[in-house]
Each structure stands twice: as C-alpha cells, then as structure tokens.
C-alpha positions as CSV (number, residue, x, y, z in Angstrom):
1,X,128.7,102.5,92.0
2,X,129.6,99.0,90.8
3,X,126.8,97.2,88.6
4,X,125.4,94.2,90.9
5,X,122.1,92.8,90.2
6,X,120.9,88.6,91.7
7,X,119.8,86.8,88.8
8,X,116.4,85.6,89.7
9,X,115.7,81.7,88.6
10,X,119.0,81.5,87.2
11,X,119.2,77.3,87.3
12,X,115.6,77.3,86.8
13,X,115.9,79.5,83.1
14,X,119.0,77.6,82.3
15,X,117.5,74.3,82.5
16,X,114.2,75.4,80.4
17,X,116.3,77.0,78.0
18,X,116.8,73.1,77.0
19,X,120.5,74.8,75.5
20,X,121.7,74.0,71.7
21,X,125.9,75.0,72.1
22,X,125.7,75.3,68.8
23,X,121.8,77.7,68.7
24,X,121.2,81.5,68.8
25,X,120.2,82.7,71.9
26,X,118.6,86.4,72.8
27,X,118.8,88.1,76.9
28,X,115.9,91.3,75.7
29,X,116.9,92.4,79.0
30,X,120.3,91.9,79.7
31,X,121.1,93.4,82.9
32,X,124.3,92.8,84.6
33,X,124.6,89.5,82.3
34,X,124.0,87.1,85.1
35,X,121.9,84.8,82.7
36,X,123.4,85.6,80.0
37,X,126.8,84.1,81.2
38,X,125.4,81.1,82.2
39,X,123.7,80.8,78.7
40,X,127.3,81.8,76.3
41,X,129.2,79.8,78.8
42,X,127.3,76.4,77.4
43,X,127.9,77.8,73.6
44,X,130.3,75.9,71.4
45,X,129.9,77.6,67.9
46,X,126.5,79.3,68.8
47,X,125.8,83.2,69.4
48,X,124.3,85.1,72.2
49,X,122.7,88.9,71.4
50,X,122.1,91.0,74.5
51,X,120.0,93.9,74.5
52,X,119.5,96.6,77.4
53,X,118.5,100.3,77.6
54,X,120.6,101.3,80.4
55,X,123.8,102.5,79.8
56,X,125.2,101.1,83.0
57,X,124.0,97.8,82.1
58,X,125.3,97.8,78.6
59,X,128.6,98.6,80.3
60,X,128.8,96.3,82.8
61,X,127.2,93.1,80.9
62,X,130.0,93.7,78.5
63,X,132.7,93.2,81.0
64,X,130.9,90.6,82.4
65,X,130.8,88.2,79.3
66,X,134.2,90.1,78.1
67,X,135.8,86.4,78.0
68,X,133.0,85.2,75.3
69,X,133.2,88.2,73.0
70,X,133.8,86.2,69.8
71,X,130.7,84.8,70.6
72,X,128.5,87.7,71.9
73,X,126.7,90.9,70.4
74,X,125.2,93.6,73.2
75,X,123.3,96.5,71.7
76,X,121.7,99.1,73.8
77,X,118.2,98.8,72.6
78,X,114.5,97.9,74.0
79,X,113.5,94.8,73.6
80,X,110.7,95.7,71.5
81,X,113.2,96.4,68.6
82,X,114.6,92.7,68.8
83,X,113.0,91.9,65.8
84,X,115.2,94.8,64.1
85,X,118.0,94.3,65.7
86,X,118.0,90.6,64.3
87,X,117.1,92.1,60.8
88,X,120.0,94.0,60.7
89,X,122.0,91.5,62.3
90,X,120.7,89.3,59.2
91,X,119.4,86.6,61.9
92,X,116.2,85.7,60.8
93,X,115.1,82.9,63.6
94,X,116.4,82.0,66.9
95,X,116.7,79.3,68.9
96,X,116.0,80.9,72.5
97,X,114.7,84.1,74.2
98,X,114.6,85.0,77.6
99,X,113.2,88.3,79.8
100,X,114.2,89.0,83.1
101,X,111.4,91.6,83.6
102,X,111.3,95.0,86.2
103,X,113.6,96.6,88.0
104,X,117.1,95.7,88.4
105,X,119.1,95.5,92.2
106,X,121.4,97.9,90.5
107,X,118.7,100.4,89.5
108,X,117.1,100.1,93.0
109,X,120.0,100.2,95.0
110,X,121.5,103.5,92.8
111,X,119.4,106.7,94.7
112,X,120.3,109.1,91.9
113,X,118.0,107.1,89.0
114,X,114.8,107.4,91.7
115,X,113.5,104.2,91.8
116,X,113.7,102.9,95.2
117,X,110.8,105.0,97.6
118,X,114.0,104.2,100.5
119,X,115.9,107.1,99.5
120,X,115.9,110.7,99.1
121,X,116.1,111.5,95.4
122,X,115.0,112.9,92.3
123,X,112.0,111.6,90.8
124,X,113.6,109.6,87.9
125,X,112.7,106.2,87.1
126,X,113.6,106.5,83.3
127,X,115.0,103.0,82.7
128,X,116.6,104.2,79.7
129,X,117.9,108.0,80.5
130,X,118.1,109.1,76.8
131,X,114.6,109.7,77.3
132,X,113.8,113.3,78.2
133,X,110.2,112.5,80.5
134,X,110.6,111.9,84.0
135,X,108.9,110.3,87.2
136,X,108.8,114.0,88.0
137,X,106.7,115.2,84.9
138,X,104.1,112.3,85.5
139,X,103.4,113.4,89.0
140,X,103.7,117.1,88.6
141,X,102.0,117.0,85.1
142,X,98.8,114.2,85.0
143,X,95.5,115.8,85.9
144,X,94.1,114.0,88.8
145,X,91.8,111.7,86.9
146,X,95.0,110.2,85.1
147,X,97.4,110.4,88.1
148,X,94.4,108.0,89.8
149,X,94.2,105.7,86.9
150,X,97.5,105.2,87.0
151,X,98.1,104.4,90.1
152,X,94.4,101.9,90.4
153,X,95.2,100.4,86.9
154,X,99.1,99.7,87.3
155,X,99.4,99.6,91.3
156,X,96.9,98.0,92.1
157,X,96.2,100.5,95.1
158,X,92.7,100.7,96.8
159,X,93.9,104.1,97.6
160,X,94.7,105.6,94.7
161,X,92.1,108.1,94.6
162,X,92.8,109.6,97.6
163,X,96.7,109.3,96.8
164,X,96.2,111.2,93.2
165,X,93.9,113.8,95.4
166,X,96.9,114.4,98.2
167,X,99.6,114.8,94.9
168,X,97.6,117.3,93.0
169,X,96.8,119.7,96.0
170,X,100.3,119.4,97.1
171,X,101.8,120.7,94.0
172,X,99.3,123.7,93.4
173,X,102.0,125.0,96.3
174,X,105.0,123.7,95.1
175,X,106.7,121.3,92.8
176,X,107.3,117.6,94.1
177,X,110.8,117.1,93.3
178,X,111.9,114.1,95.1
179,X,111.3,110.6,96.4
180,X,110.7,111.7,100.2
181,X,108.2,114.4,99.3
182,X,106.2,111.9,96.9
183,X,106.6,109.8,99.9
184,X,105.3,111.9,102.7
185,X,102.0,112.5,100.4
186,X,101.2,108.9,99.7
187,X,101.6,108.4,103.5
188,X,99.0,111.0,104.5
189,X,96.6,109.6,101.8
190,X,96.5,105.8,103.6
191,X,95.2,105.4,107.1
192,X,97.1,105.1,109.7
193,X,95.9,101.5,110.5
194,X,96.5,100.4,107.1
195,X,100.0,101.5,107.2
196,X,100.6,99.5,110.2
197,X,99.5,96.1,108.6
198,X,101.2,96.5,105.2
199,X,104.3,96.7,103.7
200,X,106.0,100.2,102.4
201,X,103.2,102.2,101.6
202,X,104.9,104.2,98.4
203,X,105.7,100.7,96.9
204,X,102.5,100.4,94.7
205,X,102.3,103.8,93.4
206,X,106.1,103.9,92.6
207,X,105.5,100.3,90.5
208,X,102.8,102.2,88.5
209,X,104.6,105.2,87.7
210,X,107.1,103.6,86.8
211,X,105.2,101.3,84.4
212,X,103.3,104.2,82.7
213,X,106.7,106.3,82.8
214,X,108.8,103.3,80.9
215,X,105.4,102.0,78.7
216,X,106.6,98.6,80.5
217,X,103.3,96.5,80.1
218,X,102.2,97.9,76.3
219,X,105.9,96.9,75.1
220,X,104.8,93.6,76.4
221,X,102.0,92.9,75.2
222,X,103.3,94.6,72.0
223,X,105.8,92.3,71.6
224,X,105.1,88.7,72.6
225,X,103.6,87.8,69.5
226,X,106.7,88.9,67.8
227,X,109.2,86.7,70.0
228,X,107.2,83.5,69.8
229,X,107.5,84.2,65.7
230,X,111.0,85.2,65.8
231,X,111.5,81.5,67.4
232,X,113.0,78.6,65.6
233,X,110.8,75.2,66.0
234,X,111.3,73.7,69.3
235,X,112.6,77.0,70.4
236,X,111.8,78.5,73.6
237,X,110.4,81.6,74.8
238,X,111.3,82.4,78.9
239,X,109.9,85.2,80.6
240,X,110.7,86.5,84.9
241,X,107.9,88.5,85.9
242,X,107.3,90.4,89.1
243,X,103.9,91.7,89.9
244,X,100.5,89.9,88.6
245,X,99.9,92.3,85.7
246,X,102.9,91.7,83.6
247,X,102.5,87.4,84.5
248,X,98.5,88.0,83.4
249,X,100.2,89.5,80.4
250,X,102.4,86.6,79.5
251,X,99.7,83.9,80.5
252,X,97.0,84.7,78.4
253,X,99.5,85.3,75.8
254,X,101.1,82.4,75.9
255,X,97.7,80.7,76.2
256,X,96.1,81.9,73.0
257,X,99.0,81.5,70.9
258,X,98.9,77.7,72.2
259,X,95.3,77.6,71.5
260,X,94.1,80.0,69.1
261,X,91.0,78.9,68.1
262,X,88.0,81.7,68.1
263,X,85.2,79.3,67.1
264,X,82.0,78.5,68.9
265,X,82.6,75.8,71.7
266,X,79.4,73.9,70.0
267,X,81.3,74.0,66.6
268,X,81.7,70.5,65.8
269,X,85.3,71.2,64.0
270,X,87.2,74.1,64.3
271,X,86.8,76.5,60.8
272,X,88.3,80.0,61.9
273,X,91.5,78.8,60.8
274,X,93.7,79.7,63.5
275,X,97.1,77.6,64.0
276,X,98.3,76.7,67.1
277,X,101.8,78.6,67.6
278,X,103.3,75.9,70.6
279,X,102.7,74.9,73.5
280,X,103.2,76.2,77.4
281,X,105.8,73.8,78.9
282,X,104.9,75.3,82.3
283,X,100.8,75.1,83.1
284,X,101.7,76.6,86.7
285,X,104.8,79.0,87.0
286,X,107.7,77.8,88.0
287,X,108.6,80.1,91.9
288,X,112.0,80.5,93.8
289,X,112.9,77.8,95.4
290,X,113.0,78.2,99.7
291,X,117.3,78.5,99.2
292,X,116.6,81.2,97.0
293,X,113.9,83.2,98.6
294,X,116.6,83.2,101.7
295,X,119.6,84.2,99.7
296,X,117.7,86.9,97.7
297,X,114.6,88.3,99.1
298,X,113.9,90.5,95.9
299,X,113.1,87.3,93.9
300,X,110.0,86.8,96.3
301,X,107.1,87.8,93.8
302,X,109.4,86.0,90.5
303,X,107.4,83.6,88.0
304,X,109.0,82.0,85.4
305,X,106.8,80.7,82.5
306,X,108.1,78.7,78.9
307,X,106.4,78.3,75.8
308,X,108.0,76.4,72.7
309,X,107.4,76.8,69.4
310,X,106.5,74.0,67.0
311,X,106.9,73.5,63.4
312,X,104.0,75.0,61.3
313,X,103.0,71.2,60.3
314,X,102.6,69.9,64.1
C-alpha cells in the first residue's frame, strides 16, 4: 500500500515557521514529508533533518523530498533522541522544530499495523515495529486495575471500568487476538443508548492503548524542555496535536517555560531565579480552517501552538 498521509495545518505551520532559507530546520515526526517538503523547498543553503520510527515512513518521506537530498538528512529515530541525533550530526542549535503528533492516514488506513477499530486485524498499534510489545500484550496482559487506568487516564472514557471488566472476563476463555473481538467487548460494556448518541465507541479505548503501548504522552512531556533548548534565539518550536491531553501537555509547557517564575504572587520582586525561556506566539491555538475541515475530516480535533525562543539576555 502506497504511503499517503494529509498534512494537517500545512499553510498554517509554514507561515509560523517564519522560514530562514538559509536556517536548520527539524520534522521529529516526519511522516510522508508533507511538511517537510514545503519546509526544504523554501531552503537556499539551509538543512532539513527528518526523523520517524516507521519504516514505511522513512521510505516514503525519502522519495518524497528525493529532489532536495543535498539538502536533507532522514534518520529512523523517535523524536525523543533529537537531541542525539543533532549531537552526532555535530548540529548544536537549530533554527526550527515542528511535530505533527498521533497517528498518521497511512497508519490508519493500513489494517495489518491495527490501528483503525474499522477493520478486522491484529492487535498491533506499535508505531515503530522493531519493538517486540503489542496492542495484543496490553490487553491480554494488564490486570484489570491497570487495563481501567489506562483506558480512564488516556481515553478519557466514563466507561472504562466496565470496558476493562468485559476484556479481562473475556480472555479468561480465550485470547483477544484482533481489532473486531476487542471491538465487540467494548461495545457490550457501553449502553445501548449511549452508543446511539456517540461516535465509534472503540475510538477512546484504542487512543489510550495506543498511548500507553507507544509511551506517546511521557516522550512528550520528556522532551519539550529539550526542543525549546535545542532552539536557536528567535527560533521556533511548532507542535499538531490531536486529543486534549497531548495540547494540555504542550500548553502548560509552553507556559511555564515563558513564565517560569515559582515565587510567591505577594513577592514584591521575583528571587527564585528562574529565566523566562520565550514566549507563546499563539495564546489561543491556531484550528483548521472550514476549507480544510471539508477537504480532510481527520484534521477536525488539530491544534497548532508556537513558542520562540529568545536570547538569554531578553
């Protein structure tokens, strides 16, 4: 299956970028290179470095920007090694970093890697298939205690108890193996009348596993404070998210490194010594625009938010 995956916010990231042709610029999650084309495509004697952990993205990103390959470096890697990957690339600041963050079209739309709750399939949902766990060991594996604080922590689910009750008894029969079977459970755990009114009702419990199975929010946090250091001044920082607890994430990060200070509000002056890293260019996040939303429903929950890094002395 061909690689195809909608760049979300494409002109929106571009113009934040605020693009140097001649700066360093980092995609952490390349994907099909959709922004990163329109990024290398503006570069005169600048550099782009892509990273990805899928395979079939590495692959197709590089023949995607194959007509700027004096000028690009794709690695497979997590984005939480950036900082390595520029240390051994002997980069030490950058003028530009975006992440495009969840699950790509391609990933979704491929039935074998398990993602998508609309098609029969082993339970996968590795984004980056070196690893050896599975969708399938999470839900065959956690006790039900951790299978429902999964799925209440990271989906959000008001039934999660009762959805982490159905899996566990089911299993004690036989294995789940695949995305119908985890399906048909989740559906017997949510009233009938509930059903009716929402949408899918596997969709929150598959976003959870797949963010404990893939450590997706704890590589976040882990790594923002990293990326706003590894920025050169008036550099920026761009990052898509797609569900409330990764753009929480990326708020209040972006936040406290704009205002760090952990002194008493009746303090007079501040003396904890805390130095503002930037600033948030975008106080509300920027959304699809209504063209958008009609051409590519899947950017629907998308929120784009920039912070820029300022010179120590500012």
């Amino acid at each position: 299956m061909a690689f195809k995956h909608t760049s979300v916010l494409l002109d929106e990231a571009i113009e934040y970028m605020n693009i140097d042709p001649a700066g360093i610029y980092l995609d952490g999650t390349l994907g099909g290179g959709g922004h990163s084309y329109e990024i290398v495509r503006r570069l005169t004697t600048g550099r782009l470095i892509g990273l990805d952990q899928d395979e079939a993205a590495i692959m197709a990103a590089g023949l995607r920007l194959s007509e700027f390959k004096d000028k690009t470096t794709i690695v497979r890697s997590n984005y939480k090694d950036m900082k390595k990957v520029l240390y051994d690339l002997k980069i030490p600041k950058i003028n530009g970093i975006l992440l495009d963050l969840g699950v790509s079209s391609y990933q979704l739309d491929t039935p074998s890697r398990g993602f998508s709750y609309r098609e029969d399939a082993p339970l996968d949902m590795r984004m980056d298939e070196r690893n050896e766990k599975t969708a399938k060991d999470i839900v065959n594996g956690y006790s039900e205690m951790e299978l429902f604080r999964v799925i209440k922590e990271y989906g959000e689910d008001r039934f999660a108890k009762n959805i982490a009750k159905h899996i566990v008894r089911a299993r004690m029969d036989k294995p789940i193996e695949t995305t119908f079977e985890l399906n048909e459970l989740i559906k017997a755990a949510i009233p009938a009348k509930v059903r009716a009114k929402g949408g899918h009702p596997s969709k929150r419990t598959y976003q959870a596993i797949r963010i404990e199975l893939n450590h997706e929010l704890d590589v976040l946090k882990d790594t923002l404070r990293d990326m706003i250091d590894l920025l050169l001044p008036g550099g920026r920082l761009l990052i898509i998210t797609f569900h409330s607890l990764e753009d929480r994430i990326v708020k209040e990060a972006f936040r406290t490194s704009e205002n760090p200070c952990i002194c008493p509000p009746n303090f007079p002056v501040c003396v904890c010594g805390n130095k503002s890293k930037g600033k948030v260019i975008t106080r509300k996040p920027i959304l699809p625009t209504k063209e958008e939303l009609e051409v590519n429903k899947r950017s629907k929950s998308a929120k784009l938010r920039v912070f820029e890094k300022v010179s120590e002395k500012d």
